[in-house]
N, CA and C of each residue as an Amber inpcrd file, in Angstrom:
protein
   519
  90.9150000  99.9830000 101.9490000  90.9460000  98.8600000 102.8780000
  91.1320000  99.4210000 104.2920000  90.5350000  98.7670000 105.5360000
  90.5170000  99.1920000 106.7610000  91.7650000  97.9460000 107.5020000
  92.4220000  98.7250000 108.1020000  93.5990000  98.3460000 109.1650000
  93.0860000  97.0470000 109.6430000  91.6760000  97.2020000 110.4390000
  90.8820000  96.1440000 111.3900000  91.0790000  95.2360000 110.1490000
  90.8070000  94.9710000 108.7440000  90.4470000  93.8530000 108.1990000
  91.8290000  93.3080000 107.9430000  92.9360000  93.4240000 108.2110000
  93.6330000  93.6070000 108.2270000  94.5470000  92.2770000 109.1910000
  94.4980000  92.6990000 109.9800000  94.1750000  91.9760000 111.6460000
  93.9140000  90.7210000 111.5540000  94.9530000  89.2740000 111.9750000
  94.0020000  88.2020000 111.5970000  94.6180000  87.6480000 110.2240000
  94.7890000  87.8120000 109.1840000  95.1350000  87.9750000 107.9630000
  96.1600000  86.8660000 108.2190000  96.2640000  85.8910000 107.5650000
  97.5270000  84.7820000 107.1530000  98.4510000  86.2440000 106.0100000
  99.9020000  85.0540000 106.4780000 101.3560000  85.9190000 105.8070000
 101.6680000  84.1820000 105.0970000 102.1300000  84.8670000 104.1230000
 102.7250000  83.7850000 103.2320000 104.1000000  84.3630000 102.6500000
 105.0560000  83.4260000 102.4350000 106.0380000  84.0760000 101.5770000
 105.6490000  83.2920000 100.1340000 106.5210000  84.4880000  99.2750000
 106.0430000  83.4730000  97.7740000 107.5460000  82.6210000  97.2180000
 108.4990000  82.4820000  97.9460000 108.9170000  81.5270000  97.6480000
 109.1210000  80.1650000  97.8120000 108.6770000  80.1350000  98.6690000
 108.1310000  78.0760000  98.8980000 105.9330000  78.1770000  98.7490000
 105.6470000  79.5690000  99.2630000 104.1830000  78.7810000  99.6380000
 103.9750000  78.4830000 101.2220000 104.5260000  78.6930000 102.1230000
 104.4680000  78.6020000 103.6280000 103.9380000  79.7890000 104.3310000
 102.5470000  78.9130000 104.8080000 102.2610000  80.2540000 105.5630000
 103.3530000  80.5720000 107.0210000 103.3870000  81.8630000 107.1340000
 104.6250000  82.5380000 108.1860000 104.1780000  82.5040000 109.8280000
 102.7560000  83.1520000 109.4990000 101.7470000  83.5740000 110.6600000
 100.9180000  84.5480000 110.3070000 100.4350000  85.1760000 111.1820000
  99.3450000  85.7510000 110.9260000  99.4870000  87.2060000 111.7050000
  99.0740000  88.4020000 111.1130000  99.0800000  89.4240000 111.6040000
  98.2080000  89.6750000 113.1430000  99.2440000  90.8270000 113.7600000
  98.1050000  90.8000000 115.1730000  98.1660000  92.5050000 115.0210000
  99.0410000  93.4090000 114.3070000  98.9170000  94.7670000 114.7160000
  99.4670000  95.3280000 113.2970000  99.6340000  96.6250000 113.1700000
  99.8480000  97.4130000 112.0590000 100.8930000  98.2030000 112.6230000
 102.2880000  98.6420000 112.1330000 102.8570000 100.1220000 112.5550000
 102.7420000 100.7560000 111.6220000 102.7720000 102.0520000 112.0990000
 102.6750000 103.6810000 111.5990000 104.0400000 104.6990000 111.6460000
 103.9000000 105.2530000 111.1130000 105.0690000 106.4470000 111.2380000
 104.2550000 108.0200000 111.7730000 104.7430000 108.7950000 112.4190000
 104.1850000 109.8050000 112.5050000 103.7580000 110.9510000 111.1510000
 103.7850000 110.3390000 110.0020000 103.5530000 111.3450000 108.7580000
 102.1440000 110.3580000 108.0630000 101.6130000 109.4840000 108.9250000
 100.3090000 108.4040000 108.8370000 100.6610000 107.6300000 107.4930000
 102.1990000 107.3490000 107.7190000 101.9470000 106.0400000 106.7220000
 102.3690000 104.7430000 107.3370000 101.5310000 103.6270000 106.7060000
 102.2670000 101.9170000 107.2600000 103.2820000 101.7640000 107.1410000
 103.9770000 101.1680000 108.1790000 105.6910000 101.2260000 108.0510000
 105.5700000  99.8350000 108.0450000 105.1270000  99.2530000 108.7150000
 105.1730000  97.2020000 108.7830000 103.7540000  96.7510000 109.6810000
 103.9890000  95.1170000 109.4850000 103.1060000  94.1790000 109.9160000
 103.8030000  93.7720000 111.5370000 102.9870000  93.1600000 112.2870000
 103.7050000  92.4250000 113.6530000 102.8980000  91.1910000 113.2880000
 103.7210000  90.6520000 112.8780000 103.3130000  88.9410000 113.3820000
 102.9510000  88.1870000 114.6140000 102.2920000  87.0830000 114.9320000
 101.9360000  86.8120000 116.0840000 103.5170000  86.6110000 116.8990000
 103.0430000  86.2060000 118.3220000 104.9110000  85.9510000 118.8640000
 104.5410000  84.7390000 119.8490000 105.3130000  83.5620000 120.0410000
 104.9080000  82.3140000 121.1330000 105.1250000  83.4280000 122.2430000
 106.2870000  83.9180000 122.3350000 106.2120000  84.6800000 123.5420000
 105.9380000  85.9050000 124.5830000 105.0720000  85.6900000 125.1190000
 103.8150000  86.4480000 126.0510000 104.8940000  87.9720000 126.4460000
 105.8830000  87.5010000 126.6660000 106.9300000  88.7930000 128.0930000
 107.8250000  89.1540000 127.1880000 108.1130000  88.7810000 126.3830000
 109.3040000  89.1550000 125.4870000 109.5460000  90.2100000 124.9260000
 110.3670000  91.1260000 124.6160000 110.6070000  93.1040000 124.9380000
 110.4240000  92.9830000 122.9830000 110.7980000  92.2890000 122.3090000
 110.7760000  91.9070000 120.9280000 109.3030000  91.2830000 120.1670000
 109.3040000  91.7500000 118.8080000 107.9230000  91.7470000 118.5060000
 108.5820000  90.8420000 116.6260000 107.7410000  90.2830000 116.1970000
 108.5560000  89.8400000 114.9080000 107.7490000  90.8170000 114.0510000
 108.2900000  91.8750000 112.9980000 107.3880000  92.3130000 112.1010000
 108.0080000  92.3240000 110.6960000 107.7040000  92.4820000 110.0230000
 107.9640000  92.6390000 108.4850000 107.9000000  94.1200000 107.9350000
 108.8300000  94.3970000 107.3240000 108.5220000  96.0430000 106.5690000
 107.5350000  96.2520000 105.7060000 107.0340000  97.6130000 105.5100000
 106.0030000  97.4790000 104.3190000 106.5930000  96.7360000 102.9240000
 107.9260000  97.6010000 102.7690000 108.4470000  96.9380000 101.8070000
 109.3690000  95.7850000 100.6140000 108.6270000  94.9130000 102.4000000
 109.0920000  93.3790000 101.8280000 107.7220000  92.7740000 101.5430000
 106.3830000  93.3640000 101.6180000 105.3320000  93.0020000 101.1140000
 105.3620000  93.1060000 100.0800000 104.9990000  91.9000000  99.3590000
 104.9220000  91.7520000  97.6570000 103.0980000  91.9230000  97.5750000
 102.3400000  91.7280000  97.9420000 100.8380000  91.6030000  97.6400000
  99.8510000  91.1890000  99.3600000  98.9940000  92.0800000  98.8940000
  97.8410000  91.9620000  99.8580000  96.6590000  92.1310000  99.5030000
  95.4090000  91.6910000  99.9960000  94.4670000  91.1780000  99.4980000
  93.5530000  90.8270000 100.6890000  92.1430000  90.4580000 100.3720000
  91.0160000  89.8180000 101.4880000  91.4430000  88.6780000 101.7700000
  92.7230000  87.9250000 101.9650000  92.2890000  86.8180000 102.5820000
  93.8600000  86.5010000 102.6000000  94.7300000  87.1310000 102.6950000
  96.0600000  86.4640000 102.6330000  96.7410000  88.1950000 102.3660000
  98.5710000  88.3630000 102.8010000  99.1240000  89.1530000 102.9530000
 100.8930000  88.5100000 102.2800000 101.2080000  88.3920000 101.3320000
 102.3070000  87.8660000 100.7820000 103.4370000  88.7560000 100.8280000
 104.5650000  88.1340000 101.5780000 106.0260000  88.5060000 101.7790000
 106.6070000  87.9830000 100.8670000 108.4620000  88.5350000 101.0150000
 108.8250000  88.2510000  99.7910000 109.4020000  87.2040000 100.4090000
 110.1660000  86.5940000 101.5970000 111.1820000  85.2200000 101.7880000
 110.5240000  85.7070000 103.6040000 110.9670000  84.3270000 103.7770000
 111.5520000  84.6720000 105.0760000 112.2650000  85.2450000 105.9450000
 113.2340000  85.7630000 105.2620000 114.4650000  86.8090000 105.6420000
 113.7800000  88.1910000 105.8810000 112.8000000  88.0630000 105.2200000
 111.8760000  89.8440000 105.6690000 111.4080000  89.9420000 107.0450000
 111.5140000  88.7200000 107.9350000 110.9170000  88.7760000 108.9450000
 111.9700000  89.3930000 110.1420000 111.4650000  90.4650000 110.7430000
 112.7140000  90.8270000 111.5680000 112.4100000  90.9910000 112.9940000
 113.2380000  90.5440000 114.4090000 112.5630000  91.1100000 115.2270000
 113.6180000  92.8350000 115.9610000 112.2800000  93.3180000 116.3480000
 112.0600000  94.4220000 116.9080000 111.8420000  94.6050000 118.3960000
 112.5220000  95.8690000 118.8050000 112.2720000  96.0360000 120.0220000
 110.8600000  96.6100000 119.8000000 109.9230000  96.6010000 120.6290000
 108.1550000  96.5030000 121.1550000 108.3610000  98.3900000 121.4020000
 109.1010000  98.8130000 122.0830000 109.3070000  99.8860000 122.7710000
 109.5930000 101.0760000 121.6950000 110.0430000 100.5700000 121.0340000
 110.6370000 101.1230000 119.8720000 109.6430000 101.9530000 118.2550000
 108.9070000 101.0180000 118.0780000 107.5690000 101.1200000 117.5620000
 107.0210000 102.7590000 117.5840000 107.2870000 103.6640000 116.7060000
 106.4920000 104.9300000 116.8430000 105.2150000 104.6050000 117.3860000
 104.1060000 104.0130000 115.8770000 102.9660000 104.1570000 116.7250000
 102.1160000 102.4850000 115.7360000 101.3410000 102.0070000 116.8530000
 100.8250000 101.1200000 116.3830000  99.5050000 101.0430000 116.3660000
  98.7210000 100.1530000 115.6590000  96.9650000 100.4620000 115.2010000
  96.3440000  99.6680000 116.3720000  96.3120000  98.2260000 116.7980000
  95.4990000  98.1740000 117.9040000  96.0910000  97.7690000 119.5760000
  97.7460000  97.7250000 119.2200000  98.1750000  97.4660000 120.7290000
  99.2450000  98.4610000 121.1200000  99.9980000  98.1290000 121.9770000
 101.0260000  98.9960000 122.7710000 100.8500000 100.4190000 123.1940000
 101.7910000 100.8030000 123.6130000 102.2470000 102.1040000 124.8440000
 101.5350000 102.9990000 123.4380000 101.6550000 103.4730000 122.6490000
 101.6060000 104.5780000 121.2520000 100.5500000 103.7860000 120.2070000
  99.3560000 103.7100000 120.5290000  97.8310000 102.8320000 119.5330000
  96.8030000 103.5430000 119.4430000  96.9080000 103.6150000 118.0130000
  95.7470000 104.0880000 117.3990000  94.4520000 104.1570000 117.6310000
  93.8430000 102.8770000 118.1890000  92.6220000 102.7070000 118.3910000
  92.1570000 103.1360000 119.8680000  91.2270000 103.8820000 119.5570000
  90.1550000 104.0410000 120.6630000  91.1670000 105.6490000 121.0660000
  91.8210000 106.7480000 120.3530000  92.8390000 107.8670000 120.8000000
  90.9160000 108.8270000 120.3010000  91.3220000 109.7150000 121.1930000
  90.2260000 110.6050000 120.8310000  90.8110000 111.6210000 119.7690000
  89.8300000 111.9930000 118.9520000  90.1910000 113.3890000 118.0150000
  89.5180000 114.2900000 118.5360000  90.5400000 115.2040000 118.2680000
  90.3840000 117.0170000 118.9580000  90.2720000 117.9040000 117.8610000
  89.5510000 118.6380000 118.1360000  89.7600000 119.9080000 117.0720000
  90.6830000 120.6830000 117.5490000  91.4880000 121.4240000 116.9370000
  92.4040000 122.3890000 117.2690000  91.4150000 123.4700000 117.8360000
  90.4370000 123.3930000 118.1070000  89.4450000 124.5320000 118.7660000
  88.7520000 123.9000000 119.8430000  89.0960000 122.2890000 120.0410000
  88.7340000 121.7770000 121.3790000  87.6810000 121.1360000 121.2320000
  87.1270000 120.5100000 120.0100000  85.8600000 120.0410000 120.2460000
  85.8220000 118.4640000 119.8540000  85.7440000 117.6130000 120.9560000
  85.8500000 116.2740000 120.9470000  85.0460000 115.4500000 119.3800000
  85.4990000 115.7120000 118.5380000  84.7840000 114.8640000 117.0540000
  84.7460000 113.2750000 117.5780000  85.1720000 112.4900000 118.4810000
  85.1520000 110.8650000 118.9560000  86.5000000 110.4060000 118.9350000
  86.0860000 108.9380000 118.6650000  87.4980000 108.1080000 118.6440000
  87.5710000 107.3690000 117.7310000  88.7820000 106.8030000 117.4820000
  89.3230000 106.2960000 115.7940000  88.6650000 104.8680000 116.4500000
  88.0150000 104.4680000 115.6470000  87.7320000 102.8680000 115.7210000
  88.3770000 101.8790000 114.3340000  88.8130000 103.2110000 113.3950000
  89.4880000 102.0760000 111.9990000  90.2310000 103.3320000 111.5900000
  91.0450000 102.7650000 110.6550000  92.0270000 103.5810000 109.6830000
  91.9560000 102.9060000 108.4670000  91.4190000 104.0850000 107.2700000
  91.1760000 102.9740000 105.6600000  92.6500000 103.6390000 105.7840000
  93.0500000 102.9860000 104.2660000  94.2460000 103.5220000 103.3580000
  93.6970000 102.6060000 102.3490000  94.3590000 103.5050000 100.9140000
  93.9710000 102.8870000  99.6020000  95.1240000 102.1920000  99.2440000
  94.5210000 100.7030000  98.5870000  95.5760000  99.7470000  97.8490000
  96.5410000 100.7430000  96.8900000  95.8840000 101.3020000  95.6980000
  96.0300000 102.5070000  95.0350000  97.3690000 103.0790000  95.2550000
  97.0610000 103.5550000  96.3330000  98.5810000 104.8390000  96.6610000
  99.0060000 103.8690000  97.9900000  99.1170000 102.3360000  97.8190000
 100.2390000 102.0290000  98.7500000 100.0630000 102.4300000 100.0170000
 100.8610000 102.9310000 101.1040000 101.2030000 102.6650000 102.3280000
 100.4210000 103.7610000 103.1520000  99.6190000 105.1030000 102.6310000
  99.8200000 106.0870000 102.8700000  97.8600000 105.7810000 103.6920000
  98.0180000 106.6560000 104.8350000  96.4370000 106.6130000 105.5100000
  95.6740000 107.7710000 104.2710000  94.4970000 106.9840000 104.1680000
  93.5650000 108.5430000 104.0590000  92.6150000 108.6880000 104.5210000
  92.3400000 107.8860000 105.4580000  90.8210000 108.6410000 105.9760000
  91.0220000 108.3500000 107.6900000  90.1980000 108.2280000 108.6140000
  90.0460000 108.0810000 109.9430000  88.6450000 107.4770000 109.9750000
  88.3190000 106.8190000 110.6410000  86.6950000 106.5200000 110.9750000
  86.5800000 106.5220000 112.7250000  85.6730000 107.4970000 112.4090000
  85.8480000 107.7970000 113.8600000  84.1410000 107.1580000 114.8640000
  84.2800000 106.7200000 115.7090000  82.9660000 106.3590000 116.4710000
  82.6530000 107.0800000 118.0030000  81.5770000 107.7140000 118.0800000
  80.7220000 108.7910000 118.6870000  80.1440000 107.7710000 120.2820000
  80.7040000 106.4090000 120.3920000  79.6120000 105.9100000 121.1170000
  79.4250000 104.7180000 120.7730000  78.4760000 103.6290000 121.0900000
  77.9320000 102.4640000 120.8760000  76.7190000 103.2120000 119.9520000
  75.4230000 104.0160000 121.0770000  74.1340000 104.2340000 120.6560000
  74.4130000 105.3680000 119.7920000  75.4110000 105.9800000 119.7040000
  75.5250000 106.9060000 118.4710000  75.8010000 105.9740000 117.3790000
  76.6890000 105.4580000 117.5470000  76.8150000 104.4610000 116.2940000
  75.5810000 103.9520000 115.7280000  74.7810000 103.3730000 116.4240000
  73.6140000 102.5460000 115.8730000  72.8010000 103.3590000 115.1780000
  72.5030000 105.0650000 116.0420000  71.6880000 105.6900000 115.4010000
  71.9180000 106.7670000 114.4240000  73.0110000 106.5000000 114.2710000
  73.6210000 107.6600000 112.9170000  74.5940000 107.5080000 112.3290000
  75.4540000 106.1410000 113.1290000  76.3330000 105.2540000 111.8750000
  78.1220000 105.9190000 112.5160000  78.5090000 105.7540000 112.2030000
  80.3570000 106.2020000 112.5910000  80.1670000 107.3630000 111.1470000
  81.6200000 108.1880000 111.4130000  81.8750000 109.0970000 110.5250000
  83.1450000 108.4800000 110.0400000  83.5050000 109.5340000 109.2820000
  85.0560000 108.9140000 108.0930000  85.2250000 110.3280000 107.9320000
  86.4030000 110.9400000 108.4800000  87.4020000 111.8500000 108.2990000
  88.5230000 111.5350000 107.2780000  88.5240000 112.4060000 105.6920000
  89.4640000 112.2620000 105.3540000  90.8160000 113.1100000 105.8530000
  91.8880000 112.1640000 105.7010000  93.2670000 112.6960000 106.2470000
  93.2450000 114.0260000 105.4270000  93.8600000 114.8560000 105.9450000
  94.5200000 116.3740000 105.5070000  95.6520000 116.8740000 105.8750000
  96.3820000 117.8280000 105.6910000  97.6810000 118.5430000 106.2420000
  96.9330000 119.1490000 107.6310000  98.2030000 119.0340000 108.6970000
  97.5540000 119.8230000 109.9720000  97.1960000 118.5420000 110.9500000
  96.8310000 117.0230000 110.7430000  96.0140000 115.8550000 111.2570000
  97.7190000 115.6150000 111.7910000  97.9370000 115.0570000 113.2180000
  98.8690000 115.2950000 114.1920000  98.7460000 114.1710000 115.1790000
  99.7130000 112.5990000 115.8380000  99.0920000 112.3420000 116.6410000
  99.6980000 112.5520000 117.8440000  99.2890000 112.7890000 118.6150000
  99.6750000 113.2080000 120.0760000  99.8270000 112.2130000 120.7910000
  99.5640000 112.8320000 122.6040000 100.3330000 111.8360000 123.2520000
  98.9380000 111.2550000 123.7430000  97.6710000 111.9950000 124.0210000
  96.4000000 111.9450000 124.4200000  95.5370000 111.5370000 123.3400000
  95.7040000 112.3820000 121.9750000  94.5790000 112.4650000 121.1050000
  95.0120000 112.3650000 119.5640000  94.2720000 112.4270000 118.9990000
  95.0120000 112.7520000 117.4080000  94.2770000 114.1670000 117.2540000
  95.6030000 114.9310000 116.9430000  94.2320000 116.5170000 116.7990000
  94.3760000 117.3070000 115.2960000  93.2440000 117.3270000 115.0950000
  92.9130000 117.6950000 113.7300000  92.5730000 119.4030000 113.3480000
  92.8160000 119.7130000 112.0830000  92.6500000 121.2610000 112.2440000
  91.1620000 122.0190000 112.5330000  90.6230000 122.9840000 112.8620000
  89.6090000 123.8210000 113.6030000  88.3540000 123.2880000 112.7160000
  88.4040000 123.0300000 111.7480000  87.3060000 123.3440000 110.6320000
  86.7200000 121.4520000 110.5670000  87.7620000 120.6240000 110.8010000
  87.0470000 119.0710000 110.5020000  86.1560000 118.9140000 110.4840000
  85.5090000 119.0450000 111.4650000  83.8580000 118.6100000 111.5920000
  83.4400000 119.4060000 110.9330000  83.0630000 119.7570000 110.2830000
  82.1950000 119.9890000 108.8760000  82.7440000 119.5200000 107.8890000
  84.1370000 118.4110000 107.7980000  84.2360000 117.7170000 106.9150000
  84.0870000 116.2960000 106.8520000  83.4060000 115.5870000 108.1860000
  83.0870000 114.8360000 108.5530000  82.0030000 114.4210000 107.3320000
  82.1520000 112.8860000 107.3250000  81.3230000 111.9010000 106.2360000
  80.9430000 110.3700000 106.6400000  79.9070000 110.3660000 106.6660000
  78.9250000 109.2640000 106.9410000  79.8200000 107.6040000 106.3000000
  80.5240000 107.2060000 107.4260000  81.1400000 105.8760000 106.9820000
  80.4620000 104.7300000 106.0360000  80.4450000 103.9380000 105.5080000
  79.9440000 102.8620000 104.9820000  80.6240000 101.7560000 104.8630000
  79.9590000 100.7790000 104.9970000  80.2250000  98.9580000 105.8870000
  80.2320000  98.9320000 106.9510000  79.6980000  99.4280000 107.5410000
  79.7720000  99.6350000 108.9010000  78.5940000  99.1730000 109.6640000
  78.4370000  99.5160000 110.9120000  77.4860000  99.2480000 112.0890000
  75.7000000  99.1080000 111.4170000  75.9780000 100.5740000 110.6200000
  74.4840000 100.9870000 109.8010000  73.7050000 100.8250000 108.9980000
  75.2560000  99.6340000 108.1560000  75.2550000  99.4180000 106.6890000
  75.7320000 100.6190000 105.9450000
């Protein structure tokens, strides 16, 4: 499953049946696993963000994201947040990847992780461009030991790009 589909997603708890809200961002930990959800917030300026832990998620799915009560909902300082998938000071999206030998591979436009193994990233999808995209599709970097995110880039070890793999659902089909 990709982060982006992610995004958007109604929260329900399963003990009444009430939807909560709806996801607007993903956090991360620096070892690329999901740590929690951010729920939407009424308020625009506010230093606090409402999110949920991974592990008050009971079930997720295409079309809904189920908590366990309401009490899972906690707020957070914004600032605080290691790293998040499409907003704040520390976001995933659009960070360029580096080779540890300097050679710009693009920028993260998604992050899969498998239902499977739970919380943990494994791949990167990275996009080259608009017209690269169209004409040769985004790539999909699987995660490895050595994959690092920085303050500029996410930088990956010397050899990646040649482990680079032709994404699918995407732009190209």
């Amino acid at each position: 499953m990709k982060l982006q589909d992610m995004i958007g997603l109604a929260v329900y708890e399963v003990e009444e049946g009430q939807e909560i809200g709806t996801i607007v961002d993903i956090s991360l930990d620096s070892n690329w696993n999901i740590t929690g959800i951010e729920l939407e917030s009424k308020s625009f300026f506010a230093s606090h963000v409402k999110v949920v832990a991974w592990k008050d998620i009971v079930a997720y799915g295409e079309d809904a994201v189920m908590i366990r009560s309401k009490e899972a909902i906690e707020k957070a300082n914004s600032d605080h947040t290691p790293y998040t998938f499409l907003s704040g000071k520390n976001k995933l999206k659009d960070l360029q990847v580096l080779t540890a030998t300097g050679t710009i591979l693009g920028r993260i436009s998604d992050v899969y992780f498998d239902q499977k193994l739970g919380n943990t990233i494994v791949a990167l999808e990275i996009s080259d461009g608009l017209v690269t995209d169209l004409i040769e599709g985004r790539k999909w970097l699987p995660c490895s030991e050595g994959i690092s995110i920085g303050e500029s880039a996410v930088m990956v070890p010397a050899m990646s790009e040649e482990r680079l793999q032709k994404a699918i659902n995407i732009v190209n089909g």
